[in-house]
MITOR-555619 format. One record per atom (N, C-alpha, C): residue number from 1; residue in three letters; x, y, z. Coordinates in steps of 0.05 Angstrom, whole numbers. Layout:
<sites>
SITE | nr | rest | u | v | w
SITE | NUM | Ala | X | Y | Z
...
</sites>
This chain:
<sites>
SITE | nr | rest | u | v | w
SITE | 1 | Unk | 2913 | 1348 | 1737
SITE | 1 | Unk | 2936 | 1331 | 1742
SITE | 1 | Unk | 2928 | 1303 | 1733
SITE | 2 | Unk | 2946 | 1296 | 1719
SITE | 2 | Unk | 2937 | 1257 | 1709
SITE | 2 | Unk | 2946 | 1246 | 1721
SITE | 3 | Unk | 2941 | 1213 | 1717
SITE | 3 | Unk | 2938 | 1204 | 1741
SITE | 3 | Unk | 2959 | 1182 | 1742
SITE | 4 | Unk | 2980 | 1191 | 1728
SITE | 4 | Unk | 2999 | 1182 | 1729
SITE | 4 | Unk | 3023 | 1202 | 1741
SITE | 5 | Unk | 3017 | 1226 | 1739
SITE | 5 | Unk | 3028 | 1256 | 1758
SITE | 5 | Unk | 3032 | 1249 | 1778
SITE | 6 | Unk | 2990 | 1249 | 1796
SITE | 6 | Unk | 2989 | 1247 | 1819
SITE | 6 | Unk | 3007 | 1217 | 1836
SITE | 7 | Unk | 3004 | 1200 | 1818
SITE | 7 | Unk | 3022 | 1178 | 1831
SITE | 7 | Unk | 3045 | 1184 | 1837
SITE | 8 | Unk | 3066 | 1184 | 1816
SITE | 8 | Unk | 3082 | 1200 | 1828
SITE | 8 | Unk | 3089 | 1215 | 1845
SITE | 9 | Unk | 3073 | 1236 | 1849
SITE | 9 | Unk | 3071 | 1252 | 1870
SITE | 9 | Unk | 3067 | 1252 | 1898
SITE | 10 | Unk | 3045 | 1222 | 1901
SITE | 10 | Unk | 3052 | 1215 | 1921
SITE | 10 | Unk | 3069 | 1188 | 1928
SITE | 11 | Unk | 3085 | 1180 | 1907
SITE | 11 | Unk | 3098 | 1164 | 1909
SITE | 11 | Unk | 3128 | 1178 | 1933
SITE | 12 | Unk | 3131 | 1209 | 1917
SITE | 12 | Unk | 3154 | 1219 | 1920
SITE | 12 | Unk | 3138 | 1238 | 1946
SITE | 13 | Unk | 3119 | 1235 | 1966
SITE | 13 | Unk | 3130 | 1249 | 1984
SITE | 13 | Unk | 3118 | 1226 | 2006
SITE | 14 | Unk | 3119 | 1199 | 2000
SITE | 14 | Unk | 3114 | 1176 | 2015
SITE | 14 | Unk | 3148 | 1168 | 2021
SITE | 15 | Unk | 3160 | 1181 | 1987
SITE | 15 | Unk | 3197 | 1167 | 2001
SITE | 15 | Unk | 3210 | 1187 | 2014
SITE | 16 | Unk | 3195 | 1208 | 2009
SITE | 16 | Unk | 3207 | 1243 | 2029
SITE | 16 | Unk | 3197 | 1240 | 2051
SITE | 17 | Unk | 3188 | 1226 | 2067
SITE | 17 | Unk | 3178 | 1221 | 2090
SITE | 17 | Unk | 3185 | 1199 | 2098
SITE | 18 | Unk | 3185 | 1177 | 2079
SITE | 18 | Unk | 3208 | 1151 | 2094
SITE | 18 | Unk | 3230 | 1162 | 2102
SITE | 19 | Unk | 3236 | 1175 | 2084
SITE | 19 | Unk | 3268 | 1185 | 2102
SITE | 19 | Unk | 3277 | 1203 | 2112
SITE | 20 | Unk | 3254 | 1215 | 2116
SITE | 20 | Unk | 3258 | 1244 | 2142
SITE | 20 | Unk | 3254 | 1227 | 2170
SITE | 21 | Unk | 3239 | 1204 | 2169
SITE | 21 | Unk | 3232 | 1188 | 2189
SITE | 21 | Unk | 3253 | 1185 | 2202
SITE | 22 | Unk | 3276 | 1193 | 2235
SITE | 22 | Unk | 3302 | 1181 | 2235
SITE | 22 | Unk | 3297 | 1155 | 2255
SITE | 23 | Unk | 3274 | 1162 | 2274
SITE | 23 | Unk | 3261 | 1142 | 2292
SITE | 23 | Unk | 3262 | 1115 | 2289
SITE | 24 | Unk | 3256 | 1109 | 2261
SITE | 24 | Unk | 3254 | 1087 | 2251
SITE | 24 | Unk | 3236 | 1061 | 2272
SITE | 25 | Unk | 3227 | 1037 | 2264
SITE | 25 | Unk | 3215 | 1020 | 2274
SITE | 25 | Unk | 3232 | 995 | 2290
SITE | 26 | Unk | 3246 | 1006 | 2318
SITE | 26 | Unk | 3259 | 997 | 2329
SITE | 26 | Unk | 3243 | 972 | 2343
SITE | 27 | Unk | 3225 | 972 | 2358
SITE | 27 | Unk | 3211 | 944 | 2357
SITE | 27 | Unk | 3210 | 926 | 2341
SITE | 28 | Unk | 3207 | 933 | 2314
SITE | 28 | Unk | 3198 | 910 | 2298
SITE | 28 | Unk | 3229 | 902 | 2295
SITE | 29 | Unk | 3249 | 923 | 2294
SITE | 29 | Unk | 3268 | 907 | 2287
SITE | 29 | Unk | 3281 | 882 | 2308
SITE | 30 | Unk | 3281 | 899 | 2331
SITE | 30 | Unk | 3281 | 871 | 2358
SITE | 30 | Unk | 3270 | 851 | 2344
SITE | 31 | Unk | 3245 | 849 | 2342
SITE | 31 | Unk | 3224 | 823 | 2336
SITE | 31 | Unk | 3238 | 809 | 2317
SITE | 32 | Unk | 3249 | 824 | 2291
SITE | 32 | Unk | 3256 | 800 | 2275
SITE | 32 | Unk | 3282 | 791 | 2286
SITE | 33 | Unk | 3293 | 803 | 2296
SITE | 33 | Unk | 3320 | 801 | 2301
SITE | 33 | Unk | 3330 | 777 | 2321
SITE | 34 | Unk | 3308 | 780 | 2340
SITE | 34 | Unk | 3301 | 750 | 2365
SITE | 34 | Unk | 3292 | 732 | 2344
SITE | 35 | Unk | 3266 | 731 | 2323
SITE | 35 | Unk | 3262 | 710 | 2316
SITE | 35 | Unk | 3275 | 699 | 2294
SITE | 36 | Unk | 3304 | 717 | 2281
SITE | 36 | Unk | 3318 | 701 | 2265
SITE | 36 | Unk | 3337 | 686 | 2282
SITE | 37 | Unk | 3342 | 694 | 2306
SITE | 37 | Unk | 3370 | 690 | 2318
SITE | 37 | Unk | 3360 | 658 | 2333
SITE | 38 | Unk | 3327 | 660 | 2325
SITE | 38 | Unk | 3310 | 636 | 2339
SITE | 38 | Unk | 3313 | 612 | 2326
SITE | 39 | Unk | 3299 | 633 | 2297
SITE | 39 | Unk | 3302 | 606 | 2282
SITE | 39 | Unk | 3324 | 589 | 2268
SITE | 40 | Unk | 3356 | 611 | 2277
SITE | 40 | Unk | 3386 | 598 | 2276
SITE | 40 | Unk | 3389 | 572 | 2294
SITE | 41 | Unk | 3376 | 576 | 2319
SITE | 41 | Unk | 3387 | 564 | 2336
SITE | 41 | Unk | 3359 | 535 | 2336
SITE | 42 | Unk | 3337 | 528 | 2327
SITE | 42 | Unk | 3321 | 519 | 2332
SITE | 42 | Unk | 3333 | 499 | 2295
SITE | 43 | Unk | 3346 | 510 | 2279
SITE | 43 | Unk | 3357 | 496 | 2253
SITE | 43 | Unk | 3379 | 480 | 2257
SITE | 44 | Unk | 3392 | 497 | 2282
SITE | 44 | Unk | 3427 | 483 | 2283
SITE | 44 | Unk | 3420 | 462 | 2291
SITE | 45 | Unk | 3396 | 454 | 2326
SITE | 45 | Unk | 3399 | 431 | 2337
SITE | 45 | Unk | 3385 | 417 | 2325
SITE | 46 | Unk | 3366 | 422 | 2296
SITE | 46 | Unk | 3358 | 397 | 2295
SITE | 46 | Unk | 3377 | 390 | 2271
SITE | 47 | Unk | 3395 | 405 | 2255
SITE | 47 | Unk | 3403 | 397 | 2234
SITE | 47 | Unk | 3431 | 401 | 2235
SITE | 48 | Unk | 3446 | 403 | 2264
SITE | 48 | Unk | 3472 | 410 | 2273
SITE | 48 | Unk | 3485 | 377 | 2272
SITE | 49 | Unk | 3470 | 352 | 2280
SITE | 49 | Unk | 3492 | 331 | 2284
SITE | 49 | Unk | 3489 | 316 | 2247
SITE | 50 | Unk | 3475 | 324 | 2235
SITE | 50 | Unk | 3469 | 311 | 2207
SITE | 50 | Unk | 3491 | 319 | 2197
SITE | 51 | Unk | 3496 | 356 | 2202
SITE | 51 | Unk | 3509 | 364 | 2182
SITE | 51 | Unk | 3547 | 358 | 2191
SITE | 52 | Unk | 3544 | 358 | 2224
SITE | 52 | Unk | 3578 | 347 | 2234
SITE | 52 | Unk | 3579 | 315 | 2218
SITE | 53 | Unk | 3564 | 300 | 2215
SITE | 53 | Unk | 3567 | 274 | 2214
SITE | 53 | Unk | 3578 | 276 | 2190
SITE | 54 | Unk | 3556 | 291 | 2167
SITE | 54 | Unk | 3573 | 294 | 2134
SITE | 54 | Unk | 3597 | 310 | 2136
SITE | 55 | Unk | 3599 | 326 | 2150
SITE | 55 | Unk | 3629 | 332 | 2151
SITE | 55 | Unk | 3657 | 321 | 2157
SITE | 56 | Unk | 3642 | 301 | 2177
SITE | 56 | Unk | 3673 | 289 | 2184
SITE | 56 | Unk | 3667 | 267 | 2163
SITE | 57 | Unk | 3648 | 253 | 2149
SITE | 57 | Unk | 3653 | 230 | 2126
SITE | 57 | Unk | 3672 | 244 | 2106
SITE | 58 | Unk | 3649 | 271 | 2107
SITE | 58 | Unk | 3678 | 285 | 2088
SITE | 58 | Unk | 3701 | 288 | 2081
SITE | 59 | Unk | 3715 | 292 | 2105
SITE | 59 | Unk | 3737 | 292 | 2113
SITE | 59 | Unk | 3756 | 270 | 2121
SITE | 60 | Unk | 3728 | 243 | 2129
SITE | 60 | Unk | 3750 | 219 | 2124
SITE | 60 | Unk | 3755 | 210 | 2093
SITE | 61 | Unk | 3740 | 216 | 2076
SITE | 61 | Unk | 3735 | 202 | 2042
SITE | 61 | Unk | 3764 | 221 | 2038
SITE | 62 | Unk | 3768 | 251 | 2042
SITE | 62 | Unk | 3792 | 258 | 2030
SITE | 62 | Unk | 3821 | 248 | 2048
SITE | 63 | Unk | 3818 | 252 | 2068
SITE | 63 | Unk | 3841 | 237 | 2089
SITE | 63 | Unk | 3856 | 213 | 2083
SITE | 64 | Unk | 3830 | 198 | 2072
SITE | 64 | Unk | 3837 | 165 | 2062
SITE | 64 | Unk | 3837 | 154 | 2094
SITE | 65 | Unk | 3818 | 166 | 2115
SITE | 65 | Unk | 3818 | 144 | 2131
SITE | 65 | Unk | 3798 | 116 | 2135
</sites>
């Protein structure tokens, strides 16, 4: 077998086994899932009153107030 075969070969029963897998990696997904929802909320407060402030300039420049 060459050794470009064998790759393949175990390329294709590394993805026949990813997806017989139904278990899947439910922890890790928690983990990212807390630390995106972390790092949403740890972005808004520091970059939540910058971005209201350009909004309402925004909104006064088109308003004409």
């Amino acid at each position: 077998m060459t050794t470009l075969r064998r790759r393949r070969t175990d390329a294709t029963i590394w993805l026949r086994d990813l997806a017989e897998d139904e278990r899947g990696d439910v922890p890790g997904w928690v983990l990212v899932t807390l630390m995106t929802a972390g790092l949403v909320v740890l972005i808004w407060a520091v970059a939540g009153p910058a971005l209201s402030a350009l909004f309402e300039q925004a909104i006064q420049r088109v308003s004409g107030l």
